[in-house]
C-alpha positions, 0 to 999 in steps of 0.5 A: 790594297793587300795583295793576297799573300800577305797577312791580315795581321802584322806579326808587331801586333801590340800586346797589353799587360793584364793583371788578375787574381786567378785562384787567389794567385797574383798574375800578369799575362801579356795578351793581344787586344783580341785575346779571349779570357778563355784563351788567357787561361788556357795558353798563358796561364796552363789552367785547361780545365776551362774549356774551349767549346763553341766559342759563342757563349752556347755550351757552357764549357768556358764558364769561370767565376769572374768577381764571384759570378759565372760568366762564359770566359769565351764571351769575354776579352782578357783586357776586359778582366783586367783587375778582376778576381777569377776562379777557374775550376781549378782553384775551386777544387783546390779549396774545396768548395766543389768537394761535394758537388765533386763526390756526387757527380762521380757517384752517380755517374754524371761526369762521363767525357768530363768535358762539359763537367768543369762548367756544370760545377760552376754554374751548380756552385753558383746555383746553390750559393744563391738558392740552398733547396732548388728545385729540379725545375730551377736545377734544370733552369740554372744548367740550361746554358750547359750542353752536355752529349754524354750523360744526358740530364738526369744524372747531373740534376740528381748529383745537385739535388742531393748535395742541396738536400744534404746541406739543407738535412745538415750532412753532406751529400748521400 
């Protein structure tokens, strides 16, 4: 039986080599069994605009895109994503893929704290990927997974309506 000073885990634990695309970058990371997704970006691979939140798949804060699709990186394990192309925040700024929703979000003040922003553009990316003239209804639908205490709703839903009305009117986003 373990006494109780002694630690539940052996500090020998094994590790796994994973191997990923992140932002079209070839990596390998040395991860515990354990080791969320999440926790892989952010401590091995320093990309901290993924954020940690709940920890439970509730808040949205952790979304990245893996394969092409959001998905909460905190409900996933590191080795389950091993061979997978992952987008984080990051890369998609990079490429300019977020600009828009970017420019919109920051003209109309729907970014205060910025800590749930990097999940809301994600899921706002994936929303008009697939719909190119939501509906506010189906805007709200799409961020229902997103907590945000600081801006409220409003603000958000209107940076998404407008960039899907500009790409839909041919322009960018007003």
């Amino acid at each position: 039986m373990r006494g109780l000073d002694e630690p539940l885990l052996d500090e020998t634990d094994e590790t796994v080599r994973v191997r990923f695309v992140v932002n079209g970058r070839k990596v390998a990371c040395e991860v515990a069994p354990r080791d969320t997704l999440v926790d892989c970006l952010r401590d091995k691979l320093e990309l901290t605009g993924t954020h940690a939140g709940c920890e439970m798949g509730a808040c949205g804060a952790c979304l990245v895109q893996l394969d092409g699709r959001a998905v909460h990186s905190c409900l996933i394990f590191a080795v389950q994503a091993d061979g997978a192309r992952i987008e984080t925040i990051e890369g998609l700024t990079e490429s300019g893929m977020l600009a828009e929703l970017q420019a919109e979000f920051h003209r109309r003040n729907a970014l205060q704290c910025g800590f749930c922003t990097s999940g809301m553009l994600i899921n706002a990316h994936e929303l008009l990927s697939q719909t190119t003239q939501p509906s506010r209804d189906e805007i709200r639908d799409a961020l229902s997974g997103n907590y945000c205490r600081c801006t409220g709703y409003e603000a958000i839903v209107d940076a998404i309506e407008a960039v899907a009305k500009a790409r839909s009117d041919g322009g960018g986003a007003t």
